[in-house]
C-alpha positions as CSV (number, residue, x, y, z in Angstrom):
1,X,-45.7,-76.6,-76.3
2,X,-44.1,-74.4,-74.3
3,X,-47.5,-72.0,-74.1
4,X,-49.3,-74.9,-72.2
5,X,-46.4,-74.0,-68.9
6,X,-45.9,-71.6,-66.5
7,X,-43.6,-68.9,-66.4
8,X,-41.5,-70.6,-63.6
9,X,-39.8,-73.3,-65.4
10,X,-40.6,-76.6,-64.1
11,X,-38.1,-79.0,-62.7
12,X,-39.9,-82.6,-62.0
13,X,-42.7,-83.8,-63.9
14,X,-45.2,-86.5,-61.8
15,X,-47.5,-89.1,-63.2
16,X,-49.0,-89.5,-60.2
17,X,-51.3,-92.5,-61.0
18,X,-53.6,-95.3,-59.6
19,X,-51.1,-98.3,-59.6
20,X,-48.0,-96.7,-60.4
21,X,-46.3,-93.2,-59.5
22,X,-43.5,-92.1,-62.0
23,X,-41.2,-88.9,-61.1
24,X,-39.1,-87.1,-63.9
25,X,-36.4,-84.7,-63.5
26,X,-35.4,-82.5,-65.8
27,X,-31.9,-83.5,-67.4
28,X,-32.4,-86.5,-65.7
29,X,-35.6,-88.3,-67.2
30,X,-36.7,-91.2,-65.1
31,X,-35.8,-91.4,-61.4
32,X,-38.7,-93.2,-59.7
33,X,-41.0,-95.5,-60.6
34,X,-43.3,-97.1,-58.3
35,X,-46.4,-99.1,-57.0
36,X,-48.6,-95.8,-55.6
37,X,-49.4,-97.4,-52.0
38,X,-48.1,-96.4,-48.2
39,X,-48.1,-99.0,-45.5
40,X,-49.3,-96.9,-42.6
41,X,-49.1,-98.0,-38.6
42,X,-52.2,-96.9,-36.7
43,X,-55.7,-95.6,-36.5
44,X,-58.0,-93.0,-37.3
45,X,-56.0,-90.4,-38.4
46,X,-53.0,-91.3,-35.9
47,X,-50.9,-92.9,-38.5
48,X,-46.7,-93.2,-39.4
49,X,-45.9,-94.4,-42.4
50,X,-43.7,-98.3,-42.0
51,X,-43.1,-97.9,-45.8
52,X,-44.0,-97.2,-49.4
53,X,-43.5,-98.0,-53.0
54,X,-43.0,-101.5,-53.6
55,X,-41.9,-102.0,-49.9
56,X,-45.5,-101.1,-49.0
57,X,-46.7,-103.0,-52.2
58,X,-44.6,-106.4,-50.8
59,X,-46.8,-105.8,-47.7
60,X,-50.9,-105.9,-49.8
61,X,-53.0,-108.8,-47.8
62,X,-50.0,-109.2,-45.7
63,X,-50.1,-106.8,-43.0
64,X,-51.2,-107.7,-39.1
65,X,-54.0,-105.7,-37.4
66,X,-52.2,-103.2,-36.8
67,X,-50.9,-102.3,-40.1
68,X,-53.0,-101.2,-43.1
69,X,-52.3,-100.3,-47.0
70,X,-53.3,-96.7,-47.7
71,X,-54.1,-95.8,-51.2
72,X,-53.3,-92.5,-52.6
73,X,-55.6,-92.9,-55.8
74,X,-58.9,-95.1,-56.1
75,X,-60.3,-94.6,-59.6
76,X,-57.6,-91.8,-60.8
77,X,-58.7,-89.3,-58.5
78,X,-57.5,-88.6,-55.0
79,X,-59.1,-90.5,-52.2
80,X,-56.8,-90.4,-49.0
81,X,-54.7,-86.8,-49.0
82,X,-53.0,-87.8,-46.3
83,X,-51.3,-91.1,-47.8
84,X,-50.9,-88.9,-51.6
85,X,-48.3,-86.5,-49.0
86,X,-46.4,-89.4,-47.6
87,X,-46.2,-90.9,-50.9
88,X,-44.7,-87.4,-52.5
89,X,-42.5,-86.9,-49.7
90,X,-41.2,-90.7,-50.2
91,X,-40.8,-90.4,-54.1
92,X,-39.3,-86.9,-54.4
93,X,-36.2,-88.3,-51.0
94,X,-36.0,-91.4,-52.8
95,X,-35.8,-89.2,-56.5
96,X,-33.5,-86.5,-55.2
97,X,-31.3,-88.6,-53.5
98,X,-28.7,-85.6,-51.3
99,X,-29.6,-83.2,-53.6
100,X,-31.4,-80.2,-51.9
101,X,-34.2,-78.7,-53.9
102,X,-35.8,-75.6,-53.1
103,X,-39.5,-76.1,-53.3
104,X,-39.1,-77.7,-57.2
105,X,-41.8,-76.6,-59.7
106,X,-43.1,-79.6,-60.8
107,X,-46.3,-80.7,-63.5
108,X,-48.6,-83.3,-62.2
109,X,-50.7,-85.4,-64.8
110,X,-54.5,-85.5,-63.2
111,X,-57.7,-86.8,-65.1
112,X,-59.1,-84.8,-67.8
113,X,-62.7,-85.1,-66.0
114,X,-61.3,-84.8,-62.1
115,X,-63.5,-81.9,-60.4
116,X,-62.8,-78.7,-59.2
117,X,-62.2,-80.3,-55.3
118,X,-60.4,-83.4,-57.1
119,X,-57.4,-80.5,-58.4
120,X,-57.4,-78.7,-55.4
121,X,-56.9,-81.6,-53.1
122,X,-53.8,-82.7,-55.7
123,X,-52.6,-79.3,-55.6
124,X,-52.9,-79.6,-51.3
125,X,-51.2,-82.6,-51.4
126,X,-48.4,-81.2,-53.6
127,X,-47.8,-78.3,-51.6
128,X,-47.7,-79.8,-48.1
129,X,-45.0,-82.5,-49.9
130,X,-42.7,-79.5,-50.1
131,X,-43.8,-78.7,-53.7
132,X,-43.1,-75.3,-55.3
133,X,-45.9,-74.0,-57.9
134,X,-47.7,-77.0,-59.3
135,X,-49.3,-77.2,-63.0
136,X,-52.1,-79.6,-63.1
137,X,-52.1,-80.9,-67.0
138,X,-54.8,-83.6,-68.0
139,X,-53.0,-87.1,-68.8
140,X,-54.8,-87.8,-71.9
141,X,-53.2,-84.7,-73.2
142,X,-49.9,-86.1,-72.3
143,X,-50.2,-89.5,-73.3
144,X,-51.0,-87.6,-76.6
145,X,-48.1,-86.0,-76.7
146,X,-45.9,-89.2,-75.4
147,X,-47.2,-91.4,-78.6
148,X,-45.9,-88.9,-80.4
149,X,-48.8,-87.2,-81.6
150,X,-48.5,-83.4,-82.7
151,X,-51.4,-82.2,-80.9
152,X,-50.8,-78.3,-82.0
153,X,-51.7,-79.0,-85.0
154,X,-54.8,-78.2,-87.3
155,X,-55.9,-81.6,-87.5
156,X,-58.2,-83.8,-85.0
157,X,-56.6,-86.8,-83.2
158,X,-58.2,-88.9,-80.6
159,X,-56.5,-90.9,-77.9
160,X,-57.7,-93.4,-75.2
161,X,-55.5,-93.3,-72.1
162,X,-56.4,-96.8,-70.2
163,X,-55.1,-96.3,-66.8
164,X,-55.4,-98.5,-63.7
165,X,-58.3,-96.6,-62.2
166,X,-59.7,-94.4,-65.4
167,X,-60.3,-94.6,-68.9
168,X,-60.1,-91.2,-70.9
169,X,-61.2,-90.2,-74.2
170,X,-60.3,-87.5,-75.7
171,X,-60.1,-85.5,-79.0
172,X,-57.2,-82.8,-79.7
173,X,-56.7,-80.4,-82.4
174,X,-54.6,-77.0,-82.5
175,X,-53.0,-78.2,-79.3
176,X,-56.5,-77.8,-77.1
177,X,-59.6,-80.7,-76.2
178,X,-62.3,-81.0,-78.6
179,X,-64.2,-83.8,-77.2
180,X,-63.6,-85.9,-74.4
181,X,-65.4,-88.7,-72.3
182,X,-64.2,-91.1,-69.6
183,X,-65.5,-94.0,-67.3
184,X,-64.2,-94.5,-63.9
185,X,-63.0,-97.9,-64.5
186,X,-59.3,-99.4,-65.6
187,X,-57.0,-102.1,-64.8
188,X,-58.0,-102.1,-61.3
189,X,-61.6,-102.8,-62.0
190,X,-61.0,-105.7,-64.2
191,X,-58.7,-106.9,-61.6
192,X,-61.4,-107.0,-59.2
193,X,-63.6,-108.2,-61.7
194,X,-61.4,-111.2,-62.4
195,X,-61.8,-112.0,-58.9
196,X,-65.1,-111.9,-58.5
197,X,-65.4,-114.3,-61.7
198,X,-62.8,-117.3,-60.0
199,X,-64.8,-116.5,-56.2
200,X,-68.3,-117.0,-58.2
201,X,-67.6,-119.9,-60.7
202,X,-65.2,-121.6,-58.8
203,X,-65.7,-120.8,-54.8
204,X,-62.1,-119.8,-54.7
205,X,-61.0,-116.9,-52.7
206,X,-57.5,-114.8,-54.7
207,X,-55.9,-111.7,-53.3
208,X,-55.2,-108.6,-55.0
209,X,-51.7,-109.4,-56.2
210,X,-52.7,-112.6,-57.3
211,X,-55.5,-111.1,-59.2
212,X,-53.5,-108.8,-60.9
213,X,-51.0,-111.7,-61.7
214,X,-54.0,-113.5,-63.2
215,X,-54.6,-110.4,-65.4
216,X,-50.5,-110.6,-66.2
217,X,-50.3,-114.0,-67.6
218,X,-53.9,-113.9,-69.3
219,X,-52.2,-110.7,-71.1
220,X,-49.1,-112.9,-71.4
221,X,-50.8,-116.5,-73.1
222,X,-53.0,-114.5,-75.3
223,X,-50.6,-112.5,-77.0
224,X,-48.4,-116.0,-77.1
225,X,-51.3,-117.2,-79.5
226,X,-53.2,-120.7,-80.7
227,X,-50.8,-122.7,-79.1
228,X,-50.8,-121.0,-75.7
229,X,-52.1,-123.4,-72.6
230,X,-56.2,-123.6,-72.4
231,X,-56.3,-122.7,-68.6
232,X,-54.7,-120.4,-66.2
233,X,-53.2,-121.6,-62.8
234,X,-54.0,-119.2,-59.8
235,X,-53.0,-119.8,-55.7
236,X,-55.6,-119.0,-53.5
237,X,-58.6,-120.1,-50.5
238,X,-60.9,-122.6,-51.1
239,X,-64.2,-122.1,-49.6
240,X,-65.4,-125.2,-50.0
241,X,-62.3,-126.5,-47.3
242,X,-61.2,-123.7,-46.2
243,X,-57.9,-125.0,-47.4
244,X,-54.9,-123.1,-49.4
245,X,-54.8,-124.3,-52.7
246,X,-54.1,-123.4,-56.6
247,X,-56.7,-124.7,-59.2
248,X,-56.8,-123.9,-62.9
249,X,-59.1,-121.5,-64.9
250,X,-60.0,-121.8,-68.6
251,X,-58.9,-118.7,-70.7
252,X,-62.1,-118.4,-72.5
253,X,-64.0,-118.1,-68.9
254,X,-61.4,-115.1,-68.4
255,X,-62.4,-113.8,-72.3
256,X,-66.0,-113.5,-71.4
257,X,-64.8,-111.1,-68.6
258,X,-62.2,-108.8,-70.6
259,X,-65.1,-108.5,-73.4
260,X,-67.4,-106.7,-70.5
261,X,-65.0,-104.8,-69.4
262,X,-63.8,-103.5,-73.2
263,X,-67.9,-103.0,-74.1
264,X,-67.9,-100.0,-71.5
265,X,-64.9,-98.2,-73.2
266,X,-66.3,-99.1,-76.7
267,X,-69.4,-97.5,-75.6
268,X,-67.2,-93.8,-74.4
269,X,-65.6,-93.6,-77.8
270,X,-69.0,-94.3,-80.0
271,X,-70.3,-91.3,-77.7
272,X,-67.6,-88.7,-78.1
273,X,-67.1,-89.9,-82.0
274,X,-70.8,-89.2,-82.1
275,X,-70.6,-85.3,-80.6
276,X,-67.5,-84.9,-83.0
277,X,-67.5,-82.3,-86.2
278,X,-67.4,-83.6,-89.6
279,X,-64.2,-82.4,-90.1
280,X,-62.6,-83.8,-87.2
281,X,-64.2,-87.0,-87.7
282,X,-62.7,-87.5,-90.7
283,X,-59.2,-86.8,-89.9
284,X,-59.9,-89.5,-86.9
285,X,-61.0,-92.1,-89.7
286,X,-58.3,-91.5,-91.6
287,X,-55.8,-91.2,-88.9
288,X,-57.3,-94.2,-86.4
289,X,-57.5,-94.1,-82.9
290,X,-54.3,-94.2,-80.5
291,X,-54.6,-96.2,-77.5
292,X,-52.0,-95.6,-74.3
293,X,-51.5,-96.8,-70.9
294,X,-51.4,-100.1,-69.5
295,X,-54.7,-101.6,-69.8
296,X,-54.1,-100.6,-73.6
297,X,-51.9,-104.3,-73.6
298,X,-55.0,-106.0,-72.5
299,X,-56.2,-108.4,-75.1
300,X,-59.0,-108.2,-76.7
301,X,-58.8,-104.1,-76.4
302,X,-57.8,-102.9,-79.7
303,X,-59.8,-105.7,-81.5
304,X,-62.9,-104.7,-79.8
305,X,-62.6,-101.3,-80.3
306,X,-61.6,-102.0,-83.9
307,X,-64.8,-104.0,-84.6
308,X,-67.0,-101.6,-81.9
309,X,-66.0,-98.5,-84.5
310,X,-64.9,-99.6,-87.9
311,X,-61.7,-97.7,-87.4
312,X,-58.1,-98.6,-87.3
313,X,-57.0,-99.1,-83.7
314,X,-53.4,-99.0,-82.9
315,X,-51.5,-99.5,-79.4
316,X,-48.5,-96.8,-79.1
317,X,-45.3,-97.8,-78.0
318,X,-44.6,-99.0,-74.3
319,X,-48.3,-97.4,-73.6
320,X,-48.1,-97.7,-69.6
321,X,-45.1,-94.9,-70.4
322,X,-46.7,-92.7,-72.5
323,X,-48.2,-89.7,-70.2
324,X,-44.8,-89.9,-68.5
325,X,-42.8,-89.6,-71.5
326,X,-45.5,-86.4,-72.6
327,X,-44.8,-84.9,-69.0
328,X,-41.1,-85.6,-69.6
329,X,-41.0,-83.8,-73.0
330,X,-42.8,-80.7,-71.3
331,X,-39.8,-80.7,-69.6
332,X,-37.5,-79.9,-71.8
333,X,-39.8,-77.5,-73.9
């Protein structure tokens, strides 16, 4: 794997993602992980940065008028440069702790699909954080390589990396893509989707961390079974009064919603199986289909998928980890 870096050995790996950022040192492994969100003070370009991490992520439909949440990432790709710097510059401090590096080399993971302008603003942001050379490598090639797939090897395997803001396809074979699709929607959208269901049905205002606690204990009472609680409490606004107040939703209203949301990944891997060569697509039936990343613990997901392609669908260990734990192995190649 060593042939996919360059000749200046890197020294940090960064999965630099929508809802989380992990950094990686070599030697080291694991030496930051957290929420990818800045708490800025100001306007227009005239900003300092109050905190980030899971400071800033402690501060989400908190903060005065004054205050705002900046967010790196919005569907995978970069959306605000200027809060991906501060949020660098915070992680590799907070990573280093006194120890002095000299303009590191460092991988970032980017989406497979991300444009031309997409890995040049990443590369920007990287250098003005006080990065040395940067290697861009495509996350579902690392998640691959984090589940523990040997993707140098003459024999198709296809992986679907559900992240936060991006859901990637992709098809590997003698250590290179050989089909690959993606929709800009992940664990964020359903989020947001989740919210929009309790606001229509119910006229009941949540925030964004309650939302994504909503998704957290729907994940939680599914997997717990038959004998898991019928409805879902949530703490929120009621438009009716104006009022705060918590009220209960029923898991098969929530079910209806995960189902949509699975349909539009089911429908990316029917279309890349469909543009795949005989050859590979055997090796894929007999091999199944590896899903990483954290929307891969989302109910529903693997059965759907399952049933969507008549293939065997398995989740790989601790998914959310997986491109970190490819970046990390890069590492030490």
């Amino acid at each position: 794997m060593s042939s996919f870096l360059p000749r200046r050995r890197p020294e940090i790996a960064i999965d630099f993602g929508t809802a989380n950022m992990r950094v990686l040192r070599r030697g080291d492994g694991l030496v930051f992980d957290e929420p990818s969100l800045c708490c800025v003070r100001g306007r227009h370009g005239m900003t300092s940065l109050l905190a980030a991490g899971s400071e800033a992520y402690a501060m989400v439909d908190r903060t005065p008028a004054n205050l705002r949440i900046a967010r790196p990432l919005c569907r995978g790709v970069l959306q605000d440069i200027d809060a991906a710097k501060r949020m660098l510059r915070y992680a590799l401090a907070k990573s280093t702790g006194r120890r002095r590096w000299r303009a590191p080399a460092a991988i970032i993971g980017i989406p497979a699909d991300a444009t031309q302008a997409e890995r040049s603003a990443m590369l920007t942001a990287g250098r003005d954080a006080g990065l040395g050379p940067v290697t861009l490598l495509t996350e579902p090639f690392a998640a691959a390589i984090g589940a523990g797939i040997v993707v140098d090897r003459p024999s198709g395997a296809m992986v679907v990396e559900c992240g936060a803001g991006t859901t990637e396809v992709a098809i590997f074979s003698l250590g290179g893509p050989c089909g690959s699709g993606s929709v800009r929607i992940g664990g964020d959208t359903l989020n947001r989707a989740l919210a929009d269901r309790v606001h229509l049905r119910h006229k009941f205002l949540i925030g964004e961390r309650s939302a994504e606690q909503l998704k957290l204990d729907y994940v939680s009472q599914r997997e717990a079974g038959p004998a898991a609680p019928s409805d879902l409490p949530v703490s929120g606004r009621c438009l009716r009064t104006g009022m705060p107040k918590t009220i209960s939703v029923a898991m098969h209203d929530l079910d209806l919603i995960v189902e949509k949301h699975v349909a539009q990944v089911v429908k990316v891997v029917r279309d890349v199986l469909a543009r795949t060569a005989p050859d590979l697509s055997q090796d894929i039936h007999d091999a199944g289909i590896m899903l990483t990343g954290g929307g891969a613990l989302v109910p529903l997901m693997r059965d759907i998928i399952a049933q969507g392609t008549g293939l065997k669908v398995v989740v790989a260990d601790k998914p959310a980890h997986c491109v970190a734990r490819g970046l990390e192995s890069l590492l030490d190649a």
